[in-house]
N, C-alpha and C positions, 0 to 999 in steps of 0.2 A: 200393644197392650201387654201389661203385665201382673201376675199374680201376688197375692201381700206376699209371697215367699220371695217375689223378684226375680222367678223363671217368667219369659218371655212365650206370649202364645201366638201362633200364627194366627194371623188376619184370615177369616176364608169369604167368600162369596164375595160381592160386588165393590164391596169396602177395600179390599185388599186393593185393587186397581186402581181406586181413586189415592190411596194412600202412594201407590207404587210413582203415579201421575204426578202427585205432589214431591214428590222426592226427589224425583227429575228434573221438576220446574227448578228446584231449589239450588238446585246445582248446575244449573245453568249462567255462565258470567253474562257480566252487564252488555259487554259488544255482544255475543249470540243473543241476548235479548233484544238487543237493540237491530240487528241484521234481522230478525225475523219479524218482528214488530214494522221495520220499513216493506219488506216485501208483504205483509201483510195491507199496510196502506196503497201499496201500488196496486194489489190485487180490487181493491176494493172502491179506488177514485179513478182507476185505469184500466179497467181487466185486461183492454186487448194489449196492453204491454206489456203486459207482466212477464208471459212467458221468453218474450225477447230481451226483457230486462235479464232475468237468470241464466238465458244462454246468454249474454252479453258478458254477466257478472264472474259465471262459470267459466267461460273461454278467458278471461283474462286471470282469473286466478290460476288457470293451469299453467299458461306463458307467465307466469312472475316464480310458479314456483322453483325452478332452479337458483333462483335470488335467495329467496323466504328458506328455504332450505337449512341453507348454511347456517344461516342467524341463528334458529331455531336449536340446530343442534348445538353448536354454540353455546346459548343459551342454557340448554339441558344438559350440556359438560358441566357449565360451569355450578350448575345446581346439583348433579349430582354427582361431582365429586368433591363437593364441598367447598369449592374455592368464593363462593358466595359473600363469604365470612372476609377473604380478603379482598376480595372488591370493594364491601363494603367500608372495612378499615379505611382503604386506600382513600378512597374518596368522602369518608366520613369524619376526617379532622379539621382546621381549618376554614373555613367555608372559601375564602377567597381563594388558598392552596385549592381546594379540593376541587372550584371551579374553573380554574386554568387547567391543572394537570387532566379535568376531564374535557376541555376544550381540548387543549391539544391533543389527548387521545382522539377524538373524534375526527379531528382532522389528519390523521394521519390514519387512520383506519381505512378499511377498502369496504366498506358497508356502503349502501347506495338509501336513498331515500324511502323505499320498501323494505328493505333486507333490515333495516335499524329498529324495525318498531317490535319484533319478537326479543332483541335483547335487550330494550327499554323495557318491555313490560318485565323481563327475568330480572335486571338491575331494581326496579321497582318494588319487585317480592320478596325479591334480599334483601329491603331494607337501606336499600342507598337512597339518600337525602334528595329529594326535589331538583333540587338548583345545580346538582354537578350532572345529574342526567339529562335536566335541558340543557347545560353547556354541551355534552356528549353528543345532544341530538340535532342539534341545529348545526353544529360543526361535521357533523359526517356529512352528508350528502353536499356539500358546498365542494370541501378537496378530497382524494384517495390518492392515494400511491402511483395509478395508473393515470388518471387525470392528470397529475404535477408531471409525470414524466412527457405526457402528450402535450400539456401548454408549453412545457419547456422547450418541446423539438419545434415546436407551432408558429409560438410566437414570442420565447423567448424566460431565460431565465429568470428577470427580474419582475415578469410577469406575474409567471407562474409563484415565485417568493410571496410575492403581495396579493396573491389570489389566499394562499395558506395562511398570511397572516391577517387576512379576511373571515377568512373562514377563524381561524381561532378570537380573533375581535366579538364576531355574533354568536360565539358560544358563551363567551366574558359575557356582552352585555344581557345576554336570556338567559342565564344563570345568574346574577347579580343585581340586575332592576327588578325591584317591586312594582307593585301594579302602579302605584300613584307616580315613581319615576319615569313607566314604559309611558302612563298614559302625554305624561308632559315632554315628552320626546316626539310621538305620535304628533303633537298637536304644534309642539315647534319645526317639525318637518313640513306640516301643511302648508307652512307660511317663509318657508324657505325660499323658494323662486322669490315671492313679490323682496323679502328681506335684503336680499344678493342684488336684485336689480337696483333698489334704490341704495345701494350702498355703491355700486357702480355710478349710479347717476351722480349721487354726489360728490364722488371721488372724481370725476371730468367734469366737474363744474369746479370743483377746489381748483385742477390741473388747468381749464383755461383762464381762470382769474390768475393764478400764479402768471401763465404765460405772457398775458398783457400786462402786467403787473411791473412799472418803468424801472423799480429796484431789482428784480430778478432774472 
């Protein structure tokens, strides 16, 4: 509340709390809305889980956080010391450059499948484009530094090669296909087995007609 002078007057009595209440909700993001809004459902279609469900949720957010950790800070380096501005550069020219060079980041990154989604959201807030941060996100948890070294001793170099150049392939293509291209990819994979079989089939029916075939 404020006066025609435009000094500000304290809220007092019951108002004040509900204002306080309000100000809270408001700055609340959309996941904390959404985590409380689910435990809220659980409580209310399940009771007797509920309590098991948060010591469930609880104990594993503690075992992940040595992972989340690092991201995080991460994350908050690169926010606050400014270098935002060239991440974003980096990956904000080009779109096809910006989504390979953020493929291969990712797959060369030692980020795991948890530990990536605290510096996708800090990438996000700076302002990096959409499409080189799914390249970034899909490609990390696929290779890391320590994974190529293990497939390498495992099972072998050329593996491990084509595991990375995997892993950068699925960053290209979820940075690059739009909805209408993933969905017709989607819907040609469905039909892959039967497509292959009869391409088989008829490729030995070609091969025994040739074989009895008196000119050849």
């Amino acid at each position: 509340m404020e006066t025609p002078l435009g000094s500000a007057v304290p809220i007092k009595g019951p108002g004040r709390w509900r204002v306080a209440l309000l100000d809270t909700w408001r700055r609340l993001d959309r996941a904390t809305l959404a985590l409380l809004g689910l435990l809220a459902l659980i409580a209310l279609l399940a009771p007797a889980q509920w309590l098991s469900t948060v010591r469930f949720a609880g104990a594993n957010f503690v075992a992940l956080l040595p992972v989340l950790l690092p991201s995080v800070a991460l994350a908050a380096s690169i926010k606050a010391s400014g270098a935002e501005t060239l991440v974003a550069r980096a990956f904000g020219g080009h779109p096809v450059q910006a989504v390979l060079a953020a493929a291969l980041a990712g797959a060369l990154s030692p980020l795991c499948s948890c530990g990536v989604v605290p510096l996708i959201a800090g990438l996000l807030a700076s302002g990096v484009p959409l499409a080189p941060v799914m390249a970034f996100w899909l490609a990390s948890p696929v290779m890391d530094p320590a994974m190529f070294v293990l497939t390498a001793g495992a099972i072998g170099l050329e593996f491990a090669l084509a595991k990375t150049l995997a892993a950068v392939a699925v960053g290209v293509l979820g940075g690059i296909l739009d909805p209408h291209a993933a969905w017709l990819l989607l819907r040609g994979l469905k039909t892959l087995g039967l497509r292959v079989a009869r391409h088989n089939e008829n490729g030995l029916r070609i091969a025994r007609w040739l074989e009895a075939h008196p000119k050849v």
